[in-house]
C-alpha positions in Angstrom: -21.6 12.0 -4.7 -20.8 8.2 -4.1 -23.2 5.6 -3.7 -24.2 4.8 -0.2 -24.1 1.1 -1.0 -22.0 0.9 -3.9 -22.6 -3.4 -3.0 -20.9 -4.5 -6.4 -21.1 -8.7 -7.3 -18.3 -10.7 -6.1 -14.8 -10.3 -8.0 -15.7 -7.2 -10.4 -14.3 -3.9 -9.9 -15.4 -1.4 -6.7 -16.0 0.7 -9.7 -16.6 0.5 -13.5 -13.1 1.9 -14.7 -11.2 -0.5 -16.9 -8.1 0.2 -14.4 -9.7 -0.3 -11.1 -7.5 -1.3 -8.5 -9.6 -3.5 -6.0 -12.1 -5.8 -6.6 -15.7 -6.0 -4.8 -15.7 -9.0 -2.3 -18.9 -8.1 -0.3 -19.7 -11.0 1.9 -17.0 -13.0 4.1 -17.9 -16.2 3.1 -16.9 -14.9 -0.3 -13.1 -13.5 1.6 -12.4 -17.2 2.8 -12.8 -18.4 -0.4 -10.9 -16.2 -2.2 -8.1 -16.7 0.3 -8.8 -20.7 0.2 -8.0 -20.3 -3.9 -11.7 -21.8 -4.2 -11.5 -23.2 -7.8 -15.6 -22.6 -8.4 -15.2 -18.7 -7.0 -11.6 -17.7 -8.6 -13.3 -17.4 -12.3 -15.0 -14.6 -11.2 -12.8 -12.6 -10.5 -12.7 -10.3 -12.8 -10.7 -7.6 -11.4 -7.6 -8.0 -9.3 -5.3 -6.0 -6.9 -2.2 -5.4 -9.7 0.4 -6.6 -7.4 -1.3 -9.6 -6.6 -1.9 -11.1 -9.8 -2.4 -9.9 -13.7 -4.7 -7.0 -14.8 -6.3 -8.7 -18.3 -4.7 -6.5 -20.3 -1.4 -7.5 -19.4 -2.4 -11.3 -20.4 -3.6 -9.9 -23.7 -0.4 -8.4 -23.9 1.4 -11.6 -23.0 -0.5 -13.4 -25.9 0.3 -11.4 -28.9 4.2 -11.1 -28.2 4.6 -14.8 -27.6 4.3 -17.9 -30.0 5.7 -20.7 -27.9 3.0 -20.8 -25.1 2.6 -24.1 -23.8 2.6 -26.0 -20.6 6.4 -25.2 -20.1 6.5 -22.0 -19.6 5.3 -18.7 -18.4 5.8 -15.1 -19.0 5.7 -12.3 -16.8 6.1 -8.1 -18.2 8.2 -6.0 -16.5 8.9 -2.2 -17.6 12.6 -2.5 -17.9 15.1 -4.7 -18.3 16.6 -4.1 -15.0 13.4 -5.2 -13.6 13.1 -8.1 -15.5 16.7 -9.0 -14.2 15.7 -8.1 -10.6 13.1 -10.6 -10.5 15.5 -13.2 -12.2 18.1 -12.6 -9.3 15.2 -13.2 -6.8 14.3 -16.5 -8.6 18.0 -17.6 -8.6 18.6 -17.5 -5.1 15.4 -20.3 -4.5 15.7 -22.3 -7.5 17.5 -23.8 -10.5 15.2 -22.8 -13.5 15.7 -21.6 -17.2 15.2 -18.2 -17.4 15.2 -15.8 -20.6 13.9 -12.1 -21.3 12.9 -10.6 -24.6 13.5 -6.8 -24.6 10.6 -5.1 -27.3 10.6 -1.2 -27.4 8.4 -0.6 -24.3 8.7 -3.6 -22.0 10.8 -6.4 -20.9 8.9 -10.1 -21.1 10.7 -12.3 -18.8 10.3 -16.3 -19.6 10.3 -18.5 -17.2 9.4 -22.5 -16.3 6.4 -22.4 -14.3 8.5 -24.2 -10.9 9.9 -21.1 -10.8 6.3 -18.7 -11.8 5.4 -18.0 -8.1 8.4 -16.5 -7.2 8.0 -14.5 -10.1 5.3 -13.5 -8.7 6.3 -13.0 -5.1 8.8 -10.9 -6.4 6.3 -8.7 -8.4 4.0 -9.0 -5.2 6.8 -7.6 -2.5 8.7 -5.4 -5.4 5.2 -3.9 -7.0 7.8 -3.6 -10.3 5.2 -5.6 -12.7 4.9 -3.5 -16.3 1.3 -1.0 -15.8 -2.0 -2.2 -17.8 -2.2 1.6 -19.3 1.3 1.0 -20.7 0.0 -2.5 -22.2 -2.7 -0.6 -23.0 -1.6 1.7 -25.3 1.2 -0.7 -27.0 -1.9 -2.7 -27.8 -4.1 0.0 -29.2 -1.8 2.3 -30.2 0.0 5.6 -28.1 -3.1 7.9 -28.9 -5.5 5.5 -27.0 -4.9 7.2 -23.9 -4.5 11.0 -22.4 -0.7 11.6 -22.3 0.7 14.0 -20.6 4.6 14.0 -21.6 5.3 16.7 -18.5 3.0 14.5 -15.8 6.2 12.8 -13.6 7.7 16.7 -13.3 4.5 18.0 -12.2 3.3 15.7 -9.7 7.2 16.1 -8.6 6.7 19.9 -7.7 3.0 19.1 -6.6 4.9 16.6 -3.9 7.6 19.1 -3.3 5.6 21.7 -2.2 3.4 19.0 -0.1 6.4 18.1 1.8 8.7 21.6 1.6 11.5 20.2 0.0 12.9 20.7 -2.9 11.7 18.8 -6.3 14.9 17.0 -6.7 14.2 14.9 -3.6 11.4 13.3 -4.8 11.5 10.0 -6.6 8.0 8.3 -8.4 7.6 4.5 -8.5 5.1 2.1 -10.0 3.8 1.9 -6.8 4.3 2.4 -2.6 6.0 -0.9 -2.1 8.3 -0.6 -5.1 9.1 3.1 -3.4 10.1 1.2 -0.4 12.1 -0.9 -2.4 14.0 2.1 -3.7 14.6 3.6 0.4 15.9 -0.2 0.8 17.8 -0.1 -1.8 19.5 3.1 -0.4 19.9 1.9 2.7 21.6 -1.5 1.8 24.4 0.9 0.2 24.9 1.9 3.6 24.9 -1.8 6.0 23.5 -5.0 5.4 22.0 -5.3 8.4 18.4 -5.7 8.8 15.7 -3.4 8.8 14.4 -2.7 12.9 10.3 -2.2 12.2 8.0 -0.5 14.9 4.5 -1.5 15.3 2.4 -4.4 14.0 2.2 -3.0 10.1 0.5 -3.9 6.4 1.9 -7.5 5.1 4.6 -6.4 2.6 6.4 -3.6 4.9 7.3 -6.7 6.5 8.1 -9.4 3.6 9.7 -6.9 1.4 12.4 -6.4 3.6 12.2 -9.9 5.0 12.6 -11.8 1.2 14.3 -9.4 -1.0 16.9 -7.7 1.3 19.1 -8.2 4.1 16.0 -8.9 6.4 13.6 -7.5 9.0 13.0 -7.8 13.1 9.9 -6.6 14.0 9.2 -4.6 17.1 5.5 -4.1 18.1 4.0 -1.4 20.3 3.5 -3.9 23.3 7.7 -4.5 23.9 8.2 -0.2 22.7 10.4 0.2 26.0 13.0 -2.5 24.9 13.6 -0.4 21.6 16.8 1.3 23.3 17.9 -2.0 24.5 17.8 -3.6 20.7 19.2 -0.9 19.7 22.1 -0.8 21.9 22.2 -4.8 21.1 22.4 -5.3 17.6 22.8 -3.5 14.5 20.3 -2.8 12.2 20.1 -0.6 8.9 17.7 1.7 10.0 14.6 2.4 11.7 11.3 2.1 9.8 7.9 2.7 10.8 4.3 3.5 9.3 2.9 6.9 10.2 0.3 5.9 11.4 0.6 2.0 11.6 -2.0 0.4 9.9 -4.3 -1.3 11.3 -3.7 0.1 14.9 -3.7 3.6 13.6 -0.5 4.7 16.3 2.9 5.9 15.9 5.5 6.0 18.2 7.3 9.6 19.8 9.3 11.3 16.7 11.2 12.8 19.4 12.5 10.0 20.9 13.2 8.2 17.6 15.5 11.3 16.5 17.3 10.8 19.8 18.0 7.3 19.6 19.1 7.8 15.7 21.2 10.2 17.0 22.8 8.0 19.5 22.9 5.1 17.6 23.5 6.3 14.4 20.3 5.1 12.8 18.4 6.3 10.2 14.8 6.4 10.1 12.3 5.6 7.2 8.6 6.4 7.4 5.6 5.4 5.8 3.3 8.4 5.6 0.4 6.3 3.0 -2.0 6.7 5.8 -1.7 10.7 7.0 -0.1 11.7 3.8 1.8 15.0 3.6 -1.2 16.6 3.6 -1.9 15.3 7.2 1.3 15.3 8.9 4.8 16.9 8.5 7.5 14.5 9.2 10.2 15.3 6.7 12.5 16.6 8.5 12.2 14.5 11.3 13.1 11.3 9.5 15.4 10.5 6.6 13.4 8.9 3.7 9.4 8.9 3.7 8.6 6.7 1.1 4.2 6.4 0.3 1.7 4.6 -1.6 -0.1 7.3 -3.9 -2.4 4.7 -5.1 -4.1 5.3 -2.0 -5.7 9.0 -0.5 -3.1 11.2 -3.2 -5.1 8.7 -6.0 -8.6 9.2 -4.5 -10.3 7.2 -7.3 -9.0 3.8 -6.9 -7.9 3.3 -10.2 -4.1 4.1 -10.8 -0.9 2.6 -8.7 1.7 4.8 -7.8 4.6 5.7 -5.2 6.8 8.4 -4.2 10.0 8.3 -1.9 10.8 11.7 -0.3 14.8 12.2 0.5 15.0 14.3 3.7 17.3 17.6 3.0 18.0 17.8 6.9 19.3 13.9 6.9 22.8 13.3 7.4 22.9 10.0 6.3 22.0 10.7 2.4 24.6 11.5 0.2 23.7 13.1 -3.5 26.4 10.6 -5.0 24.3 7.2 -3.2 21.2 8.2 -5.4 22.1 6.8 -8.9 20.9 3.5 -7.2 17.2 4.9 -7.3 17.6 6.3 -11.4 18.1 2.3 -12.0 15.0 1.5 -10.9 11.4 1.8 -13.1 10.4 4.8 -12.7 6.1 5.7 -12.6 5.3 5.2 -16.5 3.7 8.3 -18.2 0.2 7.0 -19.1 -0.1 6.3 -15.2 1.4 9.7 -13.8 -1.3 11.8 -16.6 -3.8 9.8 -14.8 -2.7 10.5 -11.2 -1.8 14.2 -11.9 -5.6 14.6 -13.0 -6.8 12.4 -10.1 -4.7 14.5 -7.7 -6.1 17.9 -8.6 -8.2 18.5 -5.8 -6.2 16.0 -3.3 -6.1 18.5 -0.2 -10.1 19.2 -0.6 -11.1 15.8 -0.7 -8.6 14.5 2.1 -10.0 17.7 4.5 -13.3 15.9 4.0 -12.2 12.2 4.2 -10.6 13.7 8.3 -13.8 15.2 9.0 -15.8 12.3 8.0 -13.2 9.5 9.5 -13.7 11.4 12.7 -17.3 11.3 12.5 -17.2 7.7 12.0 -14.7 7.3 15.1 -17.0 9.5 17.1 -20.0 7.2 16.8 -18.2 3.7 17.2 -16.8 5.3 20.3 -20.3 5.8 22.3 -21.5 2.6 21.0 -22.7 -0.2 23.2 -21.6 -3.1 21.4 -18.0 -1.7 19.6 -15.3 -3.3 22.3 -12.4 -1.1 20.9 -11.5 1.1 18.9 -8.4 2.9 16.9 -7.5 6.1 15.6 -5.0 8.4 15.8 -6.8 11.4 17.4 -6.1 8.9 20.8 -2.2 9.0 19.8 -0.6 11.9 21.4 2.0 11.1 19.2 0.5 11.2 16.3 -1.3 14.4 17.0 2.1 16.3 18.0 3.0 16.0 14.1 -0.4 16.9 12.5 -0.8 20.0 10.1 -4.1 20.9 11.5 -6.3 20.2 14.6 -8.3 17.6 12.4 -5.6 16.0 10.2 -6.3 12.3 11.6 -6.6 10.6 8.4 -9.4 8.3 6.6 -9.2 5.2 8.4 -10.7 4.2 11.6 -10.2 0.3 13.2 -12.4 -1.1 15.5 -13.4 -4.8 16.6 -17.0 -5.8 18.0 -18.3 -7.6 21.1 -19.3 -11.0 20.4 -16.5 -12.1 18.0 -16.7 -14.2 15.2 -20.4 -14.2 15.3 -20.9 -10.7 15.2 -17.9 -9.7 13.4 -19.2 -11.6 10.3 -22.9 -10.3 10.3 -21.8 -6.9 10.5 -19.9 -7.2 7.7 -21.9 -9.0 5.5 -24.6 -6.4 6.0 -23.1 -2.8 6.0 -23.7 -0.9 3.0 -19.8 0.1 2.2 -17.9 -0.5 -0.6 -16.4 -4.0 1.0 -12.0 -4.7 -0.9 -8.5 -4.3 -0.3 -7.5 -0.8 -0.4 -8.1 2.9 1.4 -8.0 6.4 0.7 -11.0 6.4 -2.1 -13.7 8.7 -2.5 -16.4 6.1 -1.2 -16.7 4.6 1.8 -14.8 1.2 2.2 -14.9 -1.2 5.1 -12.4 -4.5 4.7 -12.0 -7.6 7.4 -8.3 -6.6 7.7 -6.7 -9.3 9.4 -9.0 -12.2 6.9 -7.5 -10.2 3.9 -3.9 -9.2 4.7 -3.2 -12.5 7.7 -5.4 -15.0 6.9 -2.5 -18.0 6.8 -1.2 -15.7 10.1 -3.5 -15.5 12.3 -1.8 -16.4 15.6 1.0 -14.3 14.4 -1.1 -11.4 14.3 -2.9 -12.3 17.6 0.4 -12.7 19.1 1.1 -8.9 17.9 -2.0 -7.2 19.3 -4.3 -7.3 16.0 -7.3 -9.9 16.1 -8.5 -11.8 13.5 -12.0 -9.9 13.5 -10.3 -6.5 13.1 -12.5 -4.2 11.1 -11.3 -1.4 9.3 -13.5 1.5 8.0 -12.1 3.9 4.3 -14.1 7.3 5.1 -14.9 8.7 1.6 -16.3 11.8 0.6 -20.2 11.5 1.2 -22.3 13.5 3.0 -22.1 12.2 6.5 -25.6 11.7 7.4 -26.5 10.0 4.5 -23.7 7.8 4.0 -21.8 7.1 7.1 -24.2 7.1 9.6 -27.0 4.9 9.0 -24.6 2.2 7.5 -23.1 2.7 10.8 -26.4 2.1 12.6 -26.9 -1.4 11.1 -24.7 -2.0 14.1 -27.8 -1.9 16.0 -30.4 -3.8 13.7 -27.8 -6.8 12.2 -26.3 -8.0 15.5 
């Protein structure tokens, strides 16, 4: 069982593995710093979310295959060439700069001036194509350092494939979620260079991956849904996208009336399934490409990045002959997918008890006196048309507080969760969502529906009472 605190220092990892994902940032004073690039607080962080920044392996890595390090230039790892190439491309179209890669056996090391090091960065931010710490890992200490399982990618394929009824040929495994969504772009700009029409307010890089590394994105939030005929009707755009469920709203939009209008417009639609997973919801063969972040509830442990993109076999806007575009691409490196496989072995189990537990949670904040509102997608008819099973709502549950900043910051300073970026673990998580995802946004997410003392709640595994509730209740005694 997980800890009911689990209150880890400032800037190490929600947990002890050497690849853990997120780090522990337990107090919001200690958020606004982080976001403020605080010089005294950035030191200690010891642990950071791979696509924003470099896992210390990967600088050890860094340091033994270079010998010209110095104040001119940087180096970032990629797992291909073609990545390394991808990012140089990106680069190009801001800048002038000297660029260079080194191809050794098992990575790409791209050299670059350090003008041009944060859009490296961007790129591996938005693109989540940066080469994996295991991989580093193991070239630093050797292939036996870690478990290796040389059949992992094929098994989580047919693991997949049976999640989402299709067959395994129309899954595809990525580094990551966003570099999946990357891949279902890359499809799509095959098809029109038009941009990318997104529905409902949705997490950061569903917008800026579109927005900076292809042909663009409008976004359409829930509020103006009825002029979504009208746009369409309007303009041209590549194809429809969507989370299912958005995140943070938790809400979705009729699947119904999205296959009409593709239909009518000639549109296809792409959906985002990291929140209800296949497990949750069945959308395949209502859309044309669901592409997901496996780091997340597939994972369960926090502690391994992954993606997969699902090709619809009822779409008739794929073509067998398009998909050579996605082969290109990095594919989920082995030492990751051995990891995964094992972390996925009792996925459905733990994500039955994650619903249960999320609607628990949802339950309580919705009888009490001082929560103002509240989202989650059991109150989305929508949503619940497409759900597997009458409790198949997810892990997450949003909700803001009365008496706004005041309030929103002593609550969250003194719940006993799990407090970092990140969902879908077996503990309990709680993050201020807009101060971590739009804290240089703010009006823009204001302007969208989402307030800047949005709090999000990760239901875990725990026993309910013990763990969920009385946290819960500090509600009542920290306010």
């Amino acid at each position: 069982m997980a800890s009911l605190s689990n209150q880890r220092p400032f800037g190490q990892g929600l947990t002890d593995d050497l690849f853990c994902l997120s780090p522990s940032i337990p107090s919001l004073d200690g958020i606004i710093a982080y976001e403020l690039k605080d010089e005294n607080i950035l030191p200690l962080m010891k642990v950071i979310y791979p696509r924003l920044g470099f896992h210390s392996i990967l600088n050890h890595l860094i340091q033994s295959y270079t010998s010209d390090l110095s104040s001119s230039f940087a180096y970032i790892p990629f797992p291909t060439q073609k990545s390394a190439i991808l990012c140089s491309d990106y680069i190009n179209k801001f800048i002038l700069s000297k660029l260079d890669f080194t191809d050794f056996n098992e990575f790409t090391l791209l050299k670059l001036e350090h003008k041009s090091y944060e859009l490296g960065l961007q790129f591996i931010q938005h693109s989540g194509f940066c080469l994996s710490p295991r991989r580093a890992f193991s070239i630093l200490n050797g292939k036996e350092s870690l478990p290796l399982d040389t059949q992992a990618v094929s098994k989580l394929k047919v693991k997949l494939a049976t999640a989402y009824s299709v067959c395994k040929d129309n899954i595809f495994l990525f580094p990551s979620g966003m570099s999946s969504y990357y891949a279902a772009l890359s499809l799509l700009s095959q098809r029109s260079s038009s941009p990318i029409l997104h529905l409902g307010f949705p997490y950061v890089d569903n917008l800026k991956l579109p927005k900076r590394l292809f042909n663009g994105v409008e976004l359409l939030p829930f509020s103006r849904i009825n002029d979504l005929e009208n746009l369409l009707a309007a303009n041209s755009y590549s194809a429809i996208s969507f989370e299912f469920p958005s995140n943070p709203e938790l809400y979705v939009h009729s699947l119904p009336e999205l296959n009409r209008l593709s239909d009518i417009y000639n549109i296809p639609l792409v959906a985002d399934d990291t929140i209800s997973t296949p497990y949750n919801t069945s959308l395949i063969h209502s859309v044309d490409l669901v592409y997901s972040s496996l780091s997340k509830s597939f994972s369960g442990y926090g502690n391994v990045m992954a993606g997969s993109l699902c090709l619809s076999p009822s779409s008739s806007f794929l073509d067998i002959k398009d998909f050579s575009c996605l082969r290109e691409l990095p594919s989920l490196d082995l030492y990751d997918a051995t990891q995964l496989l094992g972390n996925s072995k009792n996925v459905e189990g733990r994500i039955l008890l994650q619903n249960k537990n999320a609607y628990q949670i949802f339950v309580f904040l919705t009888n009490h006196p001082l929560v103002a509102k509240i989202y989650h997608p059991s109150i989305c008819p929508s949503y619940c048309q497409n759900m597997r099973s009458e409790d198949s709502y997810g892990c997450l549950v949003s909700f803001e507080l009365v008496g706004g900043y005041s309030n929103f910051k002593k609550f969250f300073d003194s719940v006993e969760f799990a407090k970092g970026p990140s969902l879908g673990n077996v503990f309990t998580m709680i993050c201020p969502y807009t101060f971590l995802a739009h804290f240089d946004e703010f009006s823009f997410a204001s302007s969208n529906g989402i307030s800047p003392f949005l709090l999000r709640i990760s239901a875990g595994i725990e026993d309910i009472d013990e763990c969920h509730r009385r946290p819960i209740d500090t509600i009542k005694y920290n306010i």
